[in-house]
N, C-alpha and C positions, 0 to 999 in steps of 0.2 A: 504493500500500500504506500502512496507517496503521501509524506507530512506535508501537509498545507501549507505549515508553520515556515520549516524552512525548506522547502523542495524552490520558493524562487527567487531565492540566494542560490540555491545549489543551479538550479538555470542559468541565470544571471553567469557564476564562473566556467557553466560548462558551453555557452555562448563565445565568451571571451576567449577560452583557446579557438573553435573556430572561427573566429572572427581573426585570430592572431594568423592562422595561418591561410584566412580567406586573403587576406594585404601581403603576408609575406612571399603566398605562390604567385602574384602578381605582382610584385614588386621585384621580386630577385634577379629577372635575368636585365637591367639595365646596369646591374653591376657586375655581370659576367660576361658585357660587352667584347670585352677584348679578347676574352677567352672562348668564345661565339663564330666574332668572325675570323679569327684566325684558323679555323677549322672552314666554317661556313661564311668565304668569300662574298659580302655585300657593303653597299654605300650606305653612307651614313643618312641618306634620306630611307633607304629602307629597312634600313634598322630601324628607325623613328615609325614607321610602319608599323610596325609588331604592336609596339603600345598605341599607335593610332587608333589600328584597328580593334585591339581590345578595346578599348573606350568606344571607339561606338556602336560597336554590338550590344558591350555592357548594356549602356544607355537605352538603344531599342526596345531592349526585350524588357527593361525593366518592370512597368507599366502592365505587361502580361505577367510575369513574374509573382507581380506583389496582386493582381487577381485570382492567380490561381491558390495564391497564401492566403488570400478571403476565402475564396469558394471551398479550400478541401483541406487536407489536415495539413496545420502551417510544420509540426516537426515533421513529418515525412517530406513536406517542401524540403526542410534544412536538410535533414538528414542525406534525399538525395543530391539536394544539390553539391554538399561535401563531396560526397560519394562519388562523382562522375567528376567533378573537377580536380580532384585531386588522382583521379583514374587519366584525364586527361593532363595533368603534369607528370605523372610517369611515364605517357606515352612521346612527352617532349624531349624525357632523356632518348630517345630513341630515335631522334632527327638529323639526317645527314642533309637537309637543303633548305634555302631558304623559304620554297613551298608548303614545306612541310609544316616551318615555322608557325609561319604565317594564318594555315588553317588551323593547327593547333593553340593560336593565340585567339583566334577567332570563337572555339570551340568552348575556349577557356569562359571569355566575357558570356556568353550566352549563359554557361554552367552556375556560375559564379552570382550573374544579374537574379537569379531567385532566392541567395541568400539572406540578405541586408535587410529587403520588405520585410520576409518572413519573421527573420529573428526579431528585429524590433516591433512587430505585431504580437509576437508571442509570449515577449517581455511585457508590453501593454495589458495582455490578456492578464497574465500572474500577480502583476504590481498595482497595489491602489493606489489613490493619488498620495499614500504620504512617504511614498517608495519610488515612484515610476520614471524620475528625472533622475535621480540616481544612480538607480539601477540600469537605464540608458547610458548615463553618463560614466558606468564601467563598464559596460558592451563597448563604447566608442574607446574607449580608454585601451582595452584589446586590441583593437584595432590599428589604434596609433603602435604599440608597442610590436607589433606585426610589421606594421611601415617601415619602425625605425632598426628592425631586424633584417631587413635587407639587405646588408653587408655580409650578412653568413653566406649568400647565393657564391658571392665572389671569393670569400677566404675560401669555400669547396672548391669552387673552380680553379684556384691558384692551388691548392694542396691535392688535390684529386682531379678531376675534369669535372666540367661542368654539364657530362650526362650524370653523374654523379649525384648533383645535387638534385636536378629536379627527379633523378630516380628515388633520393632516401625522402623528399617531402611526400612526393606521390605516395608512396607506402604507407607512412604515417598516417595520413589523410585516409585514407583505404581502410586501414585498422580502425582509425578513431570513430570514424563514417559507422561501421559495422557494431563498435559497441554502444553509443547511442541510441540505436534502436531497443536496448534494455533500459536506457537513463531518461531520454529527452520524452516527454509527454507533453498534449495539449490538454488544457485546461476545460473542461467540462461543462462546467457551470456557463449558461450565458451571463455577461454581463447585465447587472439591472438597469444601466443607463441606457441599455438599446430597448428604443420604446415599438419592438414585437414581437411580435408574440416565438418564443422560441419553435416550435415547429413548424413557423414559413419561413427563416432564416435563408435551407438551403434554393427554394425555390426563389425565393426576392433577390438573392446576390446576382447579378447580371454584369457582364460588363459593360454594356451599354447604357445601364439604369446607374454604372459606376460612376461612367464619364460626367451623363446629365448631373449627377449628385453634387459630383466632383467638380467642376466650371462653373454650374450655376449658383456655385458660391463663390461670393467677391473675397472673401478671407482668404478662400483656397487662391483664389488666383493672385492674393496676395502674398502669402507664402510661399509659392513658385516661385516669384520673381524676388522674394527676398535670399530664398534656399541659391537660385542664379547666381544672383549677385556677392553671395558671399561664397559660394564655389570660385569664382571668378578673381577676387581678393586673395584667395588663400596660395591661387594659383600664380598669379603674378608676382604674390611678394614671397610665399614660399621656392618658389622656381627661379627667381634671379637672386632673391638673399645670396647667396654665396659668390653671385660674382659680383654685387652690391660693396661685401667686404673687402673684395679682393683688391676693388678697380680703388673702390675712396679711399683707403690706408695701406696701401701696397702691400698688402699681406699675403702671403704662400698660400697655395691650393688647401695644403691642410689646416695652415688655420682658418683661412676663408669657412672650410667646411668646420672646423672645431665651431665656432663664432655660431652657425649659422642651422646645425645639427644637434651637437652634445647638449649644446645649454638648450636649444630653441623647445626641442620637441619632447625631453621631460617637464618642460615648465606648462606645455601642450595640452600634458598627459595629465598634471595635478591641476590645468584649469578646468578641463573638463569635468571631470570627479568633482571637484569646487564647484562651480557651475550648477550641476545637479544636486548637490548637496544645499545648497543655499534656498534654488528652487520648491527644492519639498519644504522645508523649514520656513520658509516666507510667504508658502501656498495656504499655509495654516489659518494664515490672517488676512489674505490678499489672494482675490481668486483668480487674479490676471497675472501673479507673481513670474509663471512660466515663460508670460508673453513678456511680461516689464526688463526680466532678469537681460537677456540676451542684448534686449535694448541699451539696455545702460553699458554692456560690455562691451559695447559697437563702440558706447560714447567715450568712454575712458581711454579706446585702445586709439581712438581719431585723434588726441594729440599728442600722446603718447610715438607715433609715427610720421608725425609733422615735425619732433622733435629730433627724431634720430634719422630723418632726413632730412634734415638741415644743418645740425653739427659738425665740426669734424673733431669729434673728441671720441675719442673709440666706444671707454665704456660710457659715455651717456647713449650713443647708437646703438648698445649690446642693450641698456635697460630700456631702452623705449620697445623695440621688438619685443623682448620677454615682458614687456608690459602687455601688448598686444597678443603674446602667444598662450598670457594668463586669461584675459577675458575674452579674445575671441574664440576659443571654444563655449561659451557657455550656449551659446544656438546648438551648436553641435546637439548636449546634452539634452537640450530642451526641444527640439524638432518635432520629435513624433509625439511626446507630450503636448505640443502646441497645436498637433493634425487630430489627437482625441478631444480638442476644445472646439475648436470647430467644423470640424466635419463629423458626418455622419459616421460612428466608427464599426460600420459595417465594412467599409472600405479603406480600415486604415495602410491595410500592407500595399492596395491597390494606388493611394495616396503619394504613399511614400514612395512606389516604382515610378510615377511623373516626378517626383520630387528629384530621382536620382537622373530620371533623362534629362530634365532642365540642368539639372551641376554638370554633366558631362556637355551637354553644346556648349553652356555658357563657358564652362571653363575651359573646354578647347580651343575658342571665340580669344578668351584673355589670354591663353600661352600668344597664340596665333597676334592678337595686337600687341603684347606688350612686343616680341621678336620684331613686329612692324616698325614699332615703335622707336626702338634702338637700332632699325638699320637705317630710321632715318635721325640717327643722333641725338634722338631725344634722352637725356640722364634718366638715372633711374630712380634719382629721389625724386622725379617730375611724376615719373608710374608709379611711386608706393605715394603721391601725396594724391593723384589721380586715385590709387584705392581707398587710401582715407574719406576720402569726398563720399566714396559710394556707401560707405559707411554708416554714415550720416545719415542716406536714402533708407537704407536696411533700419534703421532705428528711426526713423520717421515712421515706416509702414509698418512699424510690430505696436507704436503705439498707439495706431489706428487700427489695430485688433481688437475683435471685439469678440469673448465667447457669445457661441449659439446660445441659442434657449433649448432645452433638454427638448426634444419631440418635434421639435417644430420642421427639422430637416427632412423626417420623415414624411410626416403631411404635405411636404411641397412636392416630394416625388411621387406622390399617389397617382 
């Protein structure tokens, strides 16, 4: 029998390893670069390829993904999608060409895009509100520390080869996938704040009656465009930071990366956690806390980054960023908590796959201009003050959220 009590904490941890290794199998091979193509002869636009095309599969399928984590059991979603993605990075040790690569990167995003909706729906489903930011907010936390493990791809590759590594993750993943199926469960109980009746559930989930649910709320189409835009920021100033330190304090490759990595993304890891922790504790008194929290962390991190690009003093530039790398996860944390306030949470996992398509254009959109941007000599403190700005937008529009009213989202789709 599973304890109520603690079975979602023990979710919660058993989430966060695959969440570690959902970022780490997609993160590793851009630091096994050299070890790739020295074997497997290509340019470095199609190298760039690989990760391209993983993002935008990811992105497509999302959408379907987080509907099929509505309509039918979200851990079987997880469980397989572990299952076949990590089946599909064992079979990337086994690539002799860049074709190969290539579909199996493809393979990957699609596997992959049914995880994130799911999980964070089924975390939703377990946690009440004086948990559920939290408990997000160490799911993402996973996540990040998966990210910033992506240097083991390339220590395998430099001490072993680099079929190597994606052979021992694959396997992992494969075992882990398989014992889950004794651990991970969904939760049973319908929620009491979905105002029907539990046995029309499976017949009213539709994806059609998704979309209508989904757009014809102005909130939701507000959180799209906030989820964008801060995909967008994270992308431009996490993706050049490093040559940011390099170019303004003439600093070596490694410490550019030390500056810009070591400190940046455990300060990341304790905003988010933070984030969510704050969220539940200020929900108690304040039932917009979810939507307010993020805002103000938009607000704090906007001069914070005006600051550290504009200096030239090292560490004021080191703490304006980790100022920024503490409060702009708190959205992270607070996300799908913000999509069970106003939306219909019939559809949350559905929700959250547009939520992940909108990060993947926008943020492809911001690598794409900010590159634009410095081939036409524009600085870089001009693009992190250009994200600052947008910043600003994203904490305008969370404070013009506004929770639903319990039932009423229901009635308009009748």
């Amino acid at each position: 029998m599973t304890n109520r009590k603690y079975y979602p904490w023990l979710l919660v941890g058993l989430l966060c390893i695959i969440g570690c290794l959902n970022y780490l199998d997609r993160m590793m091979i851009v630091t096994m670069r050299s070890s790739i193509i020295e074997e497997i002869p290509m340019t470095d636009a199609q190298f760039g390829l690989l990760t391209s095309v993983f993002l935008w599969v990811y992105g497509f399928t999302s959408p379907i993904a987080g509907y099929i984590a509505d309509r039918f059991n979200r851990s079987i979603v997880i469980i397989g999608s572990l299952f076949v993605w990590s089946l599909v990075t064992w079979l990337t040790s086994l690539a002799t060409s860049f074709e190969y690569l290539l579909a199996a990167r493809a393979l990957m995003g699609i596997s992959e895009a049914f995880y994130i909706p799911a999980a964070m729906a089924l975390i939703m489903d377990w946690h009440s509100d004086r948990t559920k930011s939290t408990a997000v907010g160490l799911h993402v936390g996973g996540v990040m520390i998966g990210q910033s493990l992506g240097f083991i791809g390339g220590w395998i590759a430099e001490t072993h080869t680099w079929h190597y590594a994606f052979h021992i993750f694959g396997v992992i993943g494969v075992i882990y996938a398989v014992s889950l199926i004794f651990l991970l469960k969904d939760r049973k109980k319908v929620s009491v704040n979905v105002d029907v009746d539990a046995d029309k559930i499976p017949e009213e989930i539709d994806f059609k009656l998704a979309i209508r649910s989904l757009f014809r709320n102005r909130a939701f189409v507000m959180v799209v465009v906030i989820w964008g835009l801060a995909g967008a920021i994270s992308w431009m100033i996490n993706g050049w930071l490093p040559t940011y330190y390099k170019e303004q304090f003439n600093l070596s490759q490694t410490e550019a990366g030390l500056y810009s990595t070591a400190y940046f993304f455990p300060v990341m890891l304790i905003g988010v956690i933070l984030g969510g922790a704050i969220a539940d504790w200020w929900s108690k008194t304040n039932d917009k806390a979810r939507i307010w929290l993020p805002a103000i962390g938009f607000l704090i991190a906007v001069p914070a980054i005006f600051i550290a690009s504009y200096t030239a003093i090292l560490w004021a530039t080191v703490g304006g960023f980790l100022i920024y790398a503490l409060t702009r996860p708190f959205i992270d944390a607070n996300m799908m908590p913000i999509l069970g306030i106003i939306a219909d949470k019939r559809y949350l996992a559905t929700g959250y796959g547009f939520l992940n398509l909108c990060s993947c254009i926008v943020g492809g959109v911001g690598i794409y201009v900010a590159g634009a941007l410095r081939d036409g000599q524009v600085n870089l403190n001009i693009i992190f003050q250009v994200a600052a700005l947008s910043m600003i937008v994203c904490a305008f529009l969370l404070f013009r959220l506004k929770p639903k009213n319990e039932g009423n989202e229901n009635e308009k789709i009748r």
